[in-house]
C-alpha positions in Angstrom: 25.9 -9.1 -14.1 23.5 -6.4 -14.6 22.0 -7.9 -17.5 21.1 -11.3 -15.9 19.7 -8.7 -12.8 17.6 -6.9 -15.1 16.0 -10.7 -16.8 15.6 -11.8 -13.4 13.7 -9.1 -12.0 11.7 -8.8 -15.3 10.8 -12.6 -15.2 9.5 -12.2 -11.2 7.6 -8.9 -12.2 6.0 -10.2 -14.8 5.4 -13.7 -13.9 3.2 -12.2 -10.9 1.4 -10.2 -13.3 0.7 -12.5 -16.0 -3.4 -13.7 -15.8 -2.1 -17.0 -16.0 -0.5 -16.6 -12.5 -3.6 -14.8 -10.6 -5.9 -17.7 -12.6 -4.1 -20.3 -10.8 -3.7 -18.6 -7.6 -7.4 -17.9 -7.6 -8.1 -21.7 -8.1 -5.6 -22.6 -5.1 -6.4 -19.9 -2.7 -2.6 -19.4 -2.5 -0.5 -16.5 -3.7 2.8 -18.9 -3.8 4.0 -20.1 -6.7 5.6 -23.7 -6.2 9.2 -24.4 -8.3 7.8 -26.2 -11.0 5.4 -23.3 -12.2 8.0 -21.2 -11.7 10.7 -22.9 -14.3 7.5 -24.2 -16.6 6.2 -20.3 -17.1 9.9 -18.5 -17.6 9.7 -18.4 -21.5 6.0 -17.1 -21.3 6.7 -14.9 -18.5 9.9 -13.2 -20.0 7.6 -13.2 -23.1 4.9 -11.3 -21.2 7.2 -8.4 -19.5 9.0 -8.0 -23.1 5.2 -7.1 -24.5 4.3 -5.1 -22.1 7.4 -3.2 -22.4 6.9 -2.8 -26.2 3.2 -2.3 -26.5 1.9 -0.4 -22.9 4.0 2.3 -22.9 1.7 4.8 -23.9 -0.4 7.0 -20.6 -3.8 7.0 -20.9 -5.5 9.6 -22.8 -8.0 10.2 -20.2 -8.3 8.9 -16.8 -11.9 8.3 -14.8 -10.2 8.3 -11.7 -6.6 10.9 -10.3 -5.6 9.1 -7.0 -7.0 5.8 -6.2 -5.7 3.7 -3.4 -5.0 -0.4 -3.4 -4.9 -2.1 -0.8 -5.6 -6.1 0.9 -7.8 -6.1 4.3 -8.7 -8.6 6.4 -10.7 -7.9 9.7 -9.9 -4.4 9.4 -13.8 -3.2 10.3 -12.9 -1.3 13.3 -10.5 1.1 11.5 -11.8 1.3 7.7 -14.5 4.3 8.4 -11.6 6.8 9.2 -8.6 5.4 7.1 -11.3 5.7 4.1 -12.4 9.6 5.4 -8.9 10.5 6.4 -7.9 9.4 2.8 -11.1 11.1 0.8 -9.5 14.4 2.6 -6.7 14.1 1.2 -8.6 13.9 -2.6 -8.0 10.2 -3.1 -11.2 9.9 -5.4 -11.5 5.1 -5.4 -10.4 2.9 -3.6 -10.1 -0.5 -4.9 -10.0 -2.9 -1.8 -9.7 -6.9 -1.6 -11.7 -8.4 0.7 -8.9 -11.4 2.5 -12.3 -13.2 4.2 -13.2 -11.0 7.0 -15.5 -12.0 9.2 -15.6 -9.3 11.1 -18.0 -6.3 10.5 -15.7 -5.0 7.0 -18.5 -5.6 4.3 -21.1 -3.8 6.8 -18.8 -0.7 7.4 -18.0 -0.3 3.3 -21.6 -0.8 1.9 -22.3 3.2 2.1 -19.0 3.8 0.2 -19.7 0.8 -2.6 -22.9 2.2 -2.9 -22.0 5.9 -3.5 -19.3 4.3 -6.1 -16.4 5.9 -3.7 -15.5 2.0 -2.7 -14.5 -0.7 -5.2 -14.9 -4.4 -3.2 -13.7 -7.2 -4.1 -13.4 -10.7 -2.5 -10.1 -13.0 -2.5 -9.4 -15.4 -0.9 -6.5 -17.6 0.9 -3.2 -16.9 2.0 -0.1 -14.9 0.5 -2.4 -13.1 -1.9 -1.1 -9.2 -1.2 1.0 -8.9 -4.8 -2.5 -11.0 -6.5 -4.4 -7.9 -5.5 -2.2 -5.5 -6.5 -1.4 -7.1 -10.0 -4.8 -8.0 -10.4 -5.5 -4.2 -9.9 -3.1 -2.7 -12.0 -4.6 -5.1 -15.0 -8.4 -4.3 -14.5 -8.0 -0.5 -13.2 -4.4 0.2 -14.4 -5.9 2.4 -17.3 -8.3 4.1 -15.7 -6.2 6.2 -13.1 -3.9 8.4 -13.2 -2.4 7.1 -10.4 -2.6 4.5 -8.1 -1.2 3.9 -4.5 -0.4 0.6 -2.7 -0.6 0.7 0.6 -2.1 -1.1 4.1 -5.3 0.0 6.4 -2.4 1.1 9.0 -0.9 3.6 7.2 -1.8 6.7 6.6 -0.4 9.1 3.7 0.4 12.7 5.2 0.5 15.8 3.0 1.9 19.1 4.2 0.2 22.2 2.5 0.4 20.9 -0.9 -2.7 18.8 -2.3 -1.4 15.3 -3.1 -2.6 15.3 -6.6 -0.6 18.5 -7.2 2.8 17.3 -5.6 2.5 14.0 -7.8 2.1 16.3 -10.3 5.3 18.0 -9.8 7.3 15.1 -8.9 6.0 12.5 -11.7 7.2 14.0 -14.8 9.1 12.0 -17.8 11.1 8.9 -17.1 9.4 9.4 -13.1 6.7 6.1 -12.5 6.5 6.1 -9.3 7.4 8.4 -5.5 8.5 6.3 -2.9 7.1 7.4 0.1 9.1 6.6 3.6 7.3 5.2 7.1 7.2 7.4 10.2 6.9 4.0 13.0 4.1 5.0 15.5 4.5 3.2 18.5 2.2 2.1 21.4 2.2 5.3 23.1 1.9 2.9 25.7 -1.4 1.7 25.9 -1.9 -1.9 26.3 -5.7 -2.2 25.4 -8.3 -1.4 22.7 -9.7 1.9 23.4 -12.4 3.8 21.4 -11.3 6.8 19.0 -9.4 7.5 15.9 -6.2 5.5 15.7 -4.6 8.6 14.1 -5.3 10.4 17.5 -4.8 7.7 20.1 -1.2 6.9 18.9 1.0 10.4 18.3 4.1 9.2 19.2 6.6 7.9 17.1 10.6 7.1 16.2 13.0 9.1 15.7 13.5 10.1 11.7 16.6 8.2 11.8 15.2 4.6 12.7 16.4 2.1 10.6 12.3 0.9 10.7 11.3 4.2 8.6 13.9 3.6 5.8 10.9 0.9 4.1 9.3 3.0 1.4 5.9 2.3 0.0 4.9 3.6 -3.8 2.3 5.9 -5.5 2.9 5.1 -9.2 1.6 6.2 -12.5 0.4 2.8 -13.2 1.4 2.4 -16.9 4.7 2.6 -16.9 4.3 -0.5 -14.1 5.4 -3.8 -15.2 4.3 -5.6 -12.0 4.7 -6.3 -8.1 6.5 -9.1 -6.3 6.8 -7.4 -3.4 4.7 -5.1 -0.9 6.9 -2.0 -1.0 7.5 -1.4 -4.5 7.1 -1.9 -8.1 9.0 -3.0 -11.2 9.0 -0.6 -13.8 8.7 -0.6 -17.6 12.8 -0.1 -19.4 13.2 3.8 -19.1 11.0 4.3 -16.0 11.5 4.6 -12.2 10.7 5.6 -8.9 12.4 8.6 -6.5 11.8 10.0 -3.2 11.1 13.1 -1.7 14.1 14.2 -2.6 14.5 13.4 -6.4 17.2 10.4 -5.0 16.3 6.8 -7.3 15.0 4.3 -5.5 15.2 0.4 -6.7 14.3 -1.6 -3.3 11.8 -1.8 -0.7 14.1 0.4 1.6 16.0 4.2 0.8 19.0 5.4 1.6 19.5 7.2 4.7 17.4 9.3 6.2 18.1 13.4 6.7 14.5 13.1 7.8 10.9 12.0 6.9 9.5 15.0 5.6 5.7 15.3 3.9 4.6 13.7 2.3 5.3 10.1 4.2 3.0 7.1 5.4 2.4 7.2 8.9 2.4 3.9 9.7 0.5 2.5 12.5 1.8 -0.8 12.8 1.6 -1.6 16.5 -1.5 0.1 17.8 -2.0 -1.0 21.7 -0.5 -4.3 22.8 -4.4 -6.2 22.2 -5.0 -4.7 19.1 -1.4 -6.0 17.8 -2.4 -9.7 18.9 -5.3 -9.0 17.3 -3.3 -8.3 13.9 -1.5 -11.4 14.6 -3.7 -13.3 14.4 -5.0 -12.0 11.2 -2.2 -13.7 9.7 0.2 -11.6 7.5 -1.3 -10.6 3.5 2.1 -11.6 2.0 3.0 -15.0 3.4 1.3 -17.3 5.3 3.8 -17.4 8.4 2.1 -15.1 11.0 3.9 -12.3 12.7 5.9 -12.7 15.5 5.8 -11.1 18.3 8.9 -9.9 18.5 7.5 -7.4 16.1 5.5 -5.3 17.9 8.7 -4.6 20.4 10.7 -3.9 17.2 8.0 -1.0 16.0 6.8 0.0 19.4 8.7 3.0 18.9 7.1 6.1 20.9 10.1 8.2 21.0 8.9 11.6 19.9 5.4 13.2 20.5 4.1 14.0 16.9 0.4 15.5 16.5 0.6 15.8 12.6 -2.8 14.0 11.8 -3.8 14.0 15.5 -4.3 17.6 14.8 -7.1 16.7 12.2 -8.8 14.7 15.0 -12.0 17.5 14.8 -12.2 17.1 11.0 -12.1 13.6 10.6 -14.2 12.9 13.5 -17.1 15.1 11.8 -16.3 12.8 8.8 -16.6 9.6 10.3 -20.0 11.0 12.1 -18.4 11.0 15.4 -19.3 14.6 16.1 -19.8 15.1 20.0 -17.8 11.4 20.8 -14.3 12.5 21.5 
């Protein structure tokens, strides 16, 4: 019943949004919501999404920030510098990231870029919390972007010729909230230990487009017509709004439809790294639930099928960037 559908998903949306929700969580350290919250809040949470659907319709009428980027990070010190250069490349202009409790070198590496105002860091804590740090993002910053990607320190957004801002431009028009962008899996390439370098030029091999692994999508939205996120890979949309793909298909889950290909632009997701650096992950525990990974799924995305150079060829670039001139 398409009605019911449409209740349902509005009450999960917005019951993850609602402050009431990220209050609580923030109290327990723990982005689950047990059953009896979740039958006690329907009536205020339907209430909520039916608001926001009336009354924050409206875009911005200006915007401090074009392209920001949201994302969770725990323990991810060794890659920030170049996923945050790679990503000021491509014109993303803030980045508003939530600290998981690292206690690995994070805070050290980001202090230049919260300092220069590039960087916007913010501690949370517990387990589960992903969708808390997005909603909680889209409520403080929401309004101040024009739009806003969610997206992990392992993947990587490639562009072809076209600037980002000025394909988002293009494809977000009217009823369009959001471009869901498919993975390209990058494998191993073999390597079984943690080597020095850029990740984007260690690993550049990858699955074939037609994986079922690189059918998960993840979202670059114009954050008011977002009514929330209860899941990683995608967001809920106000009545009227939606999200496509690169090619102008609708998309309504975490995963498209089949894949022609992956053309630009895509996330090139580096989920596997070497062998260590995966048990390393692992034991970071995963930013949505609070079972860790198994390890099944490094064999599942080791995928190093097909050579591809795309952002490998940028090594030179990034590598004067990240101040690494002279340490190939």
């Amino acid at each position: 019943m398409p009605g019911l559908k449409s209740l349902i998903a509005l009450y999960s949306a917005s019951r993850k949004r609602l402050p009431l929700t990220l209050w609580l969580h923030e109290k327990r350290k723990d982005g689950t919501d047990g059953l009896g919250y979740r039958i006690v809040v329907i009536v205020p949470a339907i209430a909520y999404g039916i608001a926001r659907n009336v009354f924050c319709r409206k875009a911005p009428h200006e915007v401090a920030h074009n392209v920001v980027v949201v994302a969770i990070i725990k323990n991810e010190g060794s890659y920030l510098k170049e996923w945050v250069e790679y990503h000021r490349l491509l014109g993303i202009d803030r980045f508003y990231l939530y600290d998981n409790e690292s206690t690995d070198n994070t805070r050290e590496v980001l202090v230049p870029y919260v300092e220069d105002g590039l960087v916007v860091l913010r501690s949370m804590a517990g387990s589960a919390r992903q969708m808390d740090a997005y909603n909680d993002a889209l409520n403080r910053y929401g309004k101040s972007c024009k739009y806003m990607a969610f997206i992990d320190a392992d993947e990587f957004i490639a562009v072809d010729d076209v600037p980002l801002e000025d394909y988002l431009d293009q494809k977000l028009v009217g009823p369009v909230g959001g471009l869901s962008l498919n993975w390209l899996v990058f494998g191993s390439s073999g390597k079984t230990t943690h080597e020095e370098g850029l990740v984007t030029e260690r690993f550049a091999r990858r699955a074939h487009y037609s994986h079922e692994k690189n059918r998960h999508i993840k979202q670059i939205c114009k954050p008011y017509t977002v009514l929330g996120t209860h899941n990683p890979h995608y967001c809920r949309f106000l009545w009227g709004f939606y999200a496509v793909d690169v090619w102008g298909r609708r998309t309504s889950g975490s995963m498209s439809d089949e894949l022609p290909s992956v053309p630009f632009p895509r996330i090139q997701h580096y989920f596997c790294k070497s062998l260590e650096e995966y048990k390393e992950k692992r034991a970071r525990g995963c930013a949505d639930e609070r079972d860790m990974r198994p390890m099944d799924d490094f064999y599942e995305h080791d995928c190093n099928d097909v050579e591809d150079v795309t952002l490998a060829s940028r090594a030179d670039e990034l590598r004067q960037a990240c101040g690494l001139v002279g340490k190939a």
